[in-house]
C-alpha positions as a Markdown table, in Angstrom:
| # | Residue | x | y | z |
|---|---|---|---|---|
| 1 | Unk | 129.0 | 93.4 | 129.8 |
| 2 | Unk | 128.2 | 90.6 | 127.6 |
| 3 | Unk | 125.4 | 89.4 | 129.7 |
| 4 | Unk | 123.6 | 93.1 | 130.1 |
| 5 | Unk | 123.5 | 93.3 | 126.0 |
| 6 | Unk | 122.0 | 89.6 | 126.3 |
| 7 | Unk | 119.4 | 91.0 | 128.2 |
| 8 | Unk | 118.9 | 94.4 | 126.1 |
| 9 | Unk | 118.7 | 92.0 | 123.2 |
| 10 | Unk | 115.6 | 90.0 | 124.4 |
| 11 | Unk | 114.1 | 93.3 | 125.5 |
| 12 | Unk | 114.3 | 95.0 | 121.8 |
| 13 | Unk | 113.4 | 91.3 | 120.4 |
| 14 | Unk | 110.4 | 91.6 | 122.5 |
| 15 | Unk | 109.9 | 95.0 | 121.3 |
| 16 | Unk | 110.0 | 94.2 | 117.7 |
| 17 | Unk | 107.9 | 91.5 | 118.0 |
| 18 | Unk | 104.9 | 93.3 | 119.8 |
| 19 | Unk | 105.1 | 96.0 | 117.3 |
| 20 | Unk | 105.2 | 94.0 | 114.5 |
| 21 | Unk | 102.5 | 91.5 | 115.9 |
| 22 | Unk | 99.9 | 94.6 | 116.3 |
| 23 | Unk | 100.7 | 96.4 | 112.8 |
| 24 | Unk | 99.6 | 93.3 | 111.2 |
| 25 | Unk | 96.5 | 92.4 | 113.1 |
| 26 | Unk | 95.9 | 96.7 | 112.7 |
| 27 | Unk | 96.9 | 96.5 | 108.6 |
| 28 | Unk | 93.8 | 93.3 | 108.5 |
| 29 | Unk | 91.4 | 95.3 | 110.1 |
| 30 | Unk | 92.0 | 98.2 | 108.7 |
| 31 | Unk | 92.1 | 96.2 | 105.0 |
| 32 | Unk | 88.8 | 94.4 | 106.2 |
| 33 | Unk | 86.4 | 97.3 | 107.2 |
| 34 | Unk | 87.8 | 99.1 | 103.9 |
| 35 | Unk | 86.8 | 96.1 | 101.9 |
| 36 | Unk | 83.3 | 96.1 | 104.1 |
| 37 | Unk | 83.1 | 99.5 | 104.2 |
| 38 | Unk | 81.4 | 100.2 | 100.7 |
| 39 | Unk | 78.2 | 98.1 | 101.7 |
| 40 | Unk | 77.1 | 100.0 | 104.6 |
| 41 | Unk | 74.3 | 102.2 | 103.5 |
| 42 | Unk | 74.1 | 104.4 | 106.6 |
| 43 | Unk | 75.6 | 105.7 | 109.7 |
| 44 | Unk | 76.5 | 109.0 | 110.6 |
| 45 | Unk | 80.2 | 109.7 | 110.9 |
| 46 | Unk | 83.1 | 107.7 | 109.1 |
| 47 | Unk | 81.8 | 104.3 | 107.6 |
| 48 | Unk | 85.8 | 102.8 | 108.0 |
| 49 | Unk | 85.0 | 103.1 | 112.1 |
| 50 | Unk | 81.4 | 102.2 | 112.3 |
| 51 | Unk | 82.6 | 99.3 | 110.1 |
| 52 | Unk | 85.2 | 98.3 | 113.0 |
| 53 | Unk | 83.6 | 99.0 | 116.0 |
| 54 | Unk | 80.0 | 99.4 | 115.3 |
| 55 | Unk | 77.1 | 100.9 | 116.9 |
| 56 | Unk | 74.6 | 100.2 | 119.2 |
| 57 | Unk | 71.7 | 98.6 | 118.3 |
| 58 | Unk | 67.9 | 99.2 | 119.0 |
| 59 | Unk | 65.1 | 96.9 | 118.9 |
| 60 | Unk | 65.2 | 94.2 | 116.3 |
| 61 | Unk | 67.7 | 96.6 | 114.0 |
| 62 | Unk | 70.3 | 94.6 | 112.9 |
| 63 | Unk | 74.0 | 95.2 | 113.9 |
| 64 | Unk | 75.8 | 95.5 | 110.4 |
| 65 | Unk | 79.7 | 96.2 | 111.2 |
| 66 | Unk | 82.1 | 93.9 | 111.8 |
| 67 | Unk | 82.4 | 94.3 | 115.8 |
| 68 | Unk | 86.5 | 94.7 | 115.8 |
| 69 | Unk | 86.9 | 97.0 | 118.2 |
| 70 | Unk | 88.0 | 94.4 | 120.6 |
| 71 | Unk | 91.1 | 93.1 | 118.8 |
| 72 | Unk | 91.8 | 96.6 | 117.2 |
| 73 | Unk | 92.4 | 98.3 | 120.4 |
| 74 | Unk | 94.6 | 95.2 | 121.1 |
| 75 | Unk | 96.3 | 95.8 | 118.5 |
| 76 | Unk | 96.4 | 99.3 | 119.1 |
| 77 | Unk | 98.0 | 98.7 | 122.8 |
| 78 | Unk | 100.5 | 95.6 | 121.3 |
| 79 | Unk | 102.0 | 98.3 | 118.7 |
| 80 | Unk | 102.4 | 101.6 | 121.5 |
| 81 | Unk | 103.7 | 99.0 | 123.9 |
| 82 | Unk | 106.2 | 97.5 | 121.4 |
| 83 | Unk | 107.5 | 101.1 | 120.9 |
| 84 | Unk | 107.7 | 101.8 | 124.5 |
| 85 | Unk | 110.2 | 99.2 | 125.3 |
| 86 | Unk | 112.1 | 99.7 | 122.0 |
| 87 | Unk | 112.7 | 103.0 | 123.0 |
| 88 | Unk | 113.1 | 102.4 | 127.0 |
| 89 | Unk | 116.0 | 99.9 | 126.1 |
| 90 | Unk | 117.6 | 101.8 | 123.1 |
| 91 | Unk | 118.1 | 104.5 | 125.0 |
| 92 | Unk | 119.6 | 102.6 | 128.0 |
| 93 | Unk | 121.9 | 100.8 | 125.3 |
| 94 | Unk | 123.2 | 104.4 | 124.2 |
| 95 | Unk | 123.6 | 105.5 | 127.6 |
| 96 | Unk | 125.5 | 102.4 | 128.4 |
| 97 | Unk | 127.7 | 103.2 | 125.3 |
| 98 | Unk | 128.6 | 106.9 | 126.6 |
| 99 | Unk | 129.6 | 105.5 | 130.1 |
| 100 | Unk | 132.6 | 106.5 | 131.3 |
| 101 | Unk | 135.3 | 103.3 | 131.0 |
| 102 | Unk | 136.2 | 103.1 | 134.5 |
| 103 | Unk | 132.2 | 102.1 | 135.3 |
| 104 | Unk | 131.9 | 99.3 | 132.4 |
């Protein structure tokens, strides 16, 4: 018993950690391209995304965003797959809980 919430504990450490890790890298670019965001002239759409991920460039124009797109879907994926195995072991920690007693 002690050993399996040993092993539930690294798992929601792991969690926690992923999660966080992504919502700050997310929260710097989000807080960079809004700080950025103000200088672009043009674009069509949303300047906060053309900021991050940029568009593609013709000829000699010059590329003006900051070209995050890379680490913010990182971040992105670190954050849903922080909350995926928070939830996959929470939920196998209450079902562990609400076992009968002859099976613990």
């Amino acid at each position: 018993m002690i050993e399996e919430r040993g092993r539930l504990m690294k798992k929601d450490v792991l969690g926690a950690v992923l999660t966080l890790c992504g919502t700050i890298m997310d929260t710097g670019i989000f807080i960079a391209a809004a700080v950025y965001a103000p200088s672009l002239n043009s674009g069509d759409g949303s300047k906060m995304w053309y900021a991050i991920f940029g568009a593609p460039t013709y000829g000699n124009e010059v590329n003006r965003s900051l070209n995050l797109g890379i680490p913010f879907v990182i971040a992105t994926l670190s954050i849903v797959i922080g909350i995926i195995l928070l939830a996959r072991w929470d939920l196998r920690k209450i079902a562990y809980l609400f076992r009968d007693d002859d099976k613990k």
